[in-house]
N, C-alpha and C positions, 0 to 999 in steps of 0.2 A: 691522522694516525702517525707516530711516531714509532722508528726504528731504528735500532742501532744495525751498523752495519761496517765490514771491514773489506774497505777498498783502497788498498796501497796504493792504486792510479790516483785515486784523489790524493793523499797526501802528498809527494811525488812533484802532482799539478802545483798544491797548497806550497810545496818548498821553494818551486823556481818562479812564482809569481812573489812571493811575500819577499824575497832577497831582493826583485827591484825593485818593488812600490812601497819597502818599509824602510827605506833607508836613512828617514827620521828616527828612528829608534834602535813502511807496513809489517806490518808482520812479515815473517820470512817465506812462507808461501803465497803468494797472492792468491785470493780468492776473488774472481768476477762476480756480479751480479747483473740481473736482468737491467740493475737503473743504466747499465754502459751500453747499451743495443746502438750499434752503427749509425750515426747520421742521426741521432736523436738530440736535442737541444732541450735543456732542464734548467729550471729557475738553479744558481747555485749561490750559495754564501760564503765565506769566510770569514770566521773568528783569529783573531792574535794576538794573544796573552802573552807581555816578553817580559821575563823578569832578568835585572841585569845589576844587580850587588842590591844596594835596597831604593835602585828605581824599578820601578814596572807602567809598562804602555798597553794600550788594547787599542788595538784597531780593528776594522770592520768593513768588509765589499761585497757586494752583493752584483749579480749580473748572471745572465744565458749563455749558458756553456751545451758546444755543440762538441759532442766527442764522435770522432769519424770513424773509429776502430775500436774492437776490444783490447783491451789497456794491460801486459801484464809486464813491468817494466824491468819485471828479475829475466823475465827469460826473455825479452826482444830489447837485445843492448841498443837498437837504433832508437828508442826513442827515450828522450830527455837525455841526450847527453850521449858522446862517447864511451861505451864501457871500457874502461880500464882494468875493473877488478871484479869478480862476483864469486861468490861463495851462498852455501846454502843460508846464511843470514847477515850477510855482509855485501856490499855494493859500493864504487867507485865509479862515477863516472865525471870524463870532462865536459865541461859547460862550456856555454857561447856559441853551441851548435846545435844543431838537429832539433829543435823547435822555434815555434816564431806566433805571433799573432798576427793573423790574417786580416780579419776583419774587426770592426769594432762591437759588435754583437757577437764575437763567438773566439772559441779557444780552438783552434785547430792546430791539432797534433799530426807531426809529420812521417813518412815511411822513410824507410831506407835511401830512397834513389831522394826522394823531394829533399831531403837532408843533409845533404851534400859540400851546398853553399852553406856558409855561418854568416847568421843574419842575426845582426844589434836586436837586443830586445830592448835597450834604452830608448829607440829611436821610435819603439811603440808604446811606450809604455801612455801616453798624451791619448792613443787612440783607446788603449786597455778601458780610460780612465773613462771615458764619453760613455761608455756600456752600462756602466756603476749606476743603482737606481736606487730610489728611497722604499726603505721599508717599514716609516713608520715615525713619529716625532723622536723616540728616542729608545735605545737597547740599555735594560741597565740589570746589571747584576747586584744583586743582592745576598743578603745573609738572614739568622735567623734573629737580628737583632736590629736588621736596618737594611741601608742602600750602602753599597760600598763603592760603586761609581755608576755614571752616566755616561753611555757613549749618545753625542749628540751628531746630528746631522751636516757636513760639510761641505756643502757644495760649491763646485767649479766647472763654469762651464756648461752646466747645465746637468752635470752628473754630481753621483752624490758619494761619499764615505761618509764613517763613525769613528769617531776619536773621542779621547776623552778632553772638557775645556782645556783642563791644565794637562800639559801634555805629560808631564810625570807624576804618577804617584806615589806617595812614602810610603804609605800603611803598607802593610804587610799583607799580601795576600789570604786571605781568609780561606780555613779547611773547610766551611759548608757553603761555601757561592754556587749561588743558580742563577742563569743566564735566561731574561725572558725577550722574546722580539714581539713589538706590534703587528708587525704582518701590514700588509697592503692589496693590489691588486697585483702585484707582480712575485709576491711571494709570502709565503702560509706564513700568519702565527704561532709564534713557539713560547710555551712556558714552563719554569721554571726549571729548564735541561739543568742537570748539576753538573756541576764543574769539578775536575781532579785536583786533590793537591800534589804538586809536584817537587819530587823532591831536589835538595840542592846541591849542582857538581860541587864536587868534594876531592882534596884529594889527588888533583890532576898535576899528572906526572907526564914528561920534562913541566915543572912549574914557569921556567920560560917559553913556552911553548915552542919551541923550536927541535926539529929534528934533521938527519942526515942517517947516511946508506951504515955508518957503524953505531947509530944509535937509532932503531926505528921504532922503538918501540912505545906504544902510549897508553898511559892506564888510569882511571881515576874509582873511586867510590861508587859499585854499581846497583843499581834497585831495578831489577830486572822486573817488566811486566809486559803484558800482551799487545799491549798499546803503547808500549812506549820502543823509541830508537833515540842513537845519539845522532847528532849531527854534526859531522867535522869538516872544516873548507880550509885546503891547504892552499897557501898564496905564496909565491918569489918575486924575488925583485925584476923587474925589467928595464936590465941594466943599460940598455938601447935610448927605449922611450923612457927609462929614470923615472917610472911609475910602478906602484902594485899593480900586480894583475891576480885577480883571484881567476883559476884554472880547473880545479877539482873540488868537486865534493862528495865526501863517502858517507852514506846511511849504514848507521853499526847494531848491530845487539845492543845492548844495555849490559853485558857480560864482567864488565871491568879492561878488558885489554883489547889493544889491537895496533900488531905491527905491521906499518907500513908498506905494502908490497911493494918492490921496486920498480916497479911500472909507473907506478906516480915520481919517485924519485930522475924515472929516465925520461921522462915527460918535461919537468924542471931543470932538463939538461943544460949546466953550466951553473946550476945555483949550489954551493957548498952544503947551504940549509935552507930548509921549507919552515916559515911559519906556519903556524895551525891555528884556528878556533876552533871551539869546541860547546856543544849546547846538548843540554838533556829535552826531549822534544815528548809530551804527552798527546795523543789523537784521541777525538771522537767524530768518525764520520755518521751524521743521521739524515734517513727519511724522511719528510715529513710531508706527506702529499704529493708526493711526487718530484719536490724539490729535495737538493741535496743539501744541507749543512755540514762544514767542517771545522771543528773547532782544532787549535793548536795550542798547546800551551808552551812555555820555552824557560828550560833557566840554562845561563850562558856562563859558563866561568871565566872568571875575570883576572 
């Protein structure tokens, strides 16, 4: 049985996992659901649709997700991240803290006190990988006129992902794509889920992406919908280590605007200006047996 269902925790989980293991390429009230009950462990998937001018990638992980708490990330700022900013559909927080992967079979998310130390997620990410399991010879999304790609099976290690052969595609993302998975032992068959078209940032103001404390303000072409948020990750120079550090990222409405609180600005103490990126983000989290699927779609302006 299939069910849609909206869990900000999942996406959330989906954003700070897919920033480090894609680096080839919720709604404003949270609503729980009985699939998050304490200490329970679920088949879970992930879908990543990134569209980025006219390439686009799909990737694909599948593994057992142990969630140790009820999840509601708007209103307990300790987890994923430092809160910076919150608002009734707005969120900012800093990254590189207050979560970690534990073990190689499970996501465990941390409290307040556990959260304390900031612990490299780079330096787990090898262990993330070993969890990842096959679901099947191949995921391929279709249309109603063909295949429009194949995600094939990648294994390393003894663990597996889904990519597509050629890692970019031209074509155009198609408005009637269904997403079907074989299914295994380790997680349900799914067929033909549809897939959202998403629309493309437009529009995005400062066009250099760059802002400061007399200019905060950011706006681009909005298509507001129930499933959709933008994603923006503010980065400054580290003028020390003479590297980027990316530090913050804010989950926004779809509204068209948003000025930077200066809490992010005092955060980046000592940088004149903060670079931004900025990505329009479509969710569908589904049921399916008891396992969880979360598809993500993404277009990034460029």
């Amino acid at each position: 049985m299939l069910k849609q269902l909206k869990i900000p925790a999942i996406q959330w989980i989906a954003v700070i996992l897919s920033s480090t293991l894609t680096a080839c390429g919720g709604s404003s009230q949270p609503q729980t659901d009985s699939n998050l009950n304490a200490d329970r462990s679920q088949p879970y998937g992930d879908i990543r649709i990134v569209n980025q001018g006219d390439k686009l990638t799909v990737d694909a992980w599948f593994l057992n997700v142990a969630f140790t708490e009820q999840i509601d990330p708007t209103s307990s700022p300790g987890l994923f991240g430092e809160a910076l900013f919150t608002s009734d559909d707005d969120r900012c927080v800093e990254l590189q803290t207050h979560y970690r992967i534990t073990d190689p079979s499970s996501l465990e998310l941390l409290d307040n006190t556990q959260a304390s130390k900031p612990t490299s997620m780079g330096s787990q990410v090898g262990e993330y990988w070993q969890s990842a399991y096959s679901v099947g010879n191949q995921i391929t999304i279709d249309t109603r006129t063909g295949t429009y790609a194949n995600l094939m099976p990648q294994e390393l290690n003894g663990s597996v992902s889904y990519a597509t052969e050629a890692r970019w595609i031209r074509d155009p993302f198609p408005d009637d794509a269904t997403l079907s998975i074989p299914g295994s032992e380790h997680f349900p068959a799914v067929e033909a889920v549809a897939l959202n078209a998403v629309s493309q940032m437009e529009s995005v103001l400062p066009s250099e992406k760059v802002v400061n404390v007399e200019q905060p303000q950011i706006s681009w072409e909005p298509q507001p919908s129930p499933h959709t948020r933008i994603q923006v990750n503010f980065t400054a120079s580290d003028q020390l280590m003479n590297r980027e550090v990316e530090q913050i990222s804010c989950s926004l409405l779809d509204d068209g605007s948003f000025e930077v609180p200066i809490v992010v600005f005092n955060t980046f103490a000592g940088s004149p200006a903060i670079n931004f990126s900025i990505r329009r983000e479509v969710f569908q989290t589904l049921e399916i047996d008891g396992a969880i699927l979360n598809i993500t779609q993404q277009d990034w302006a460029l």
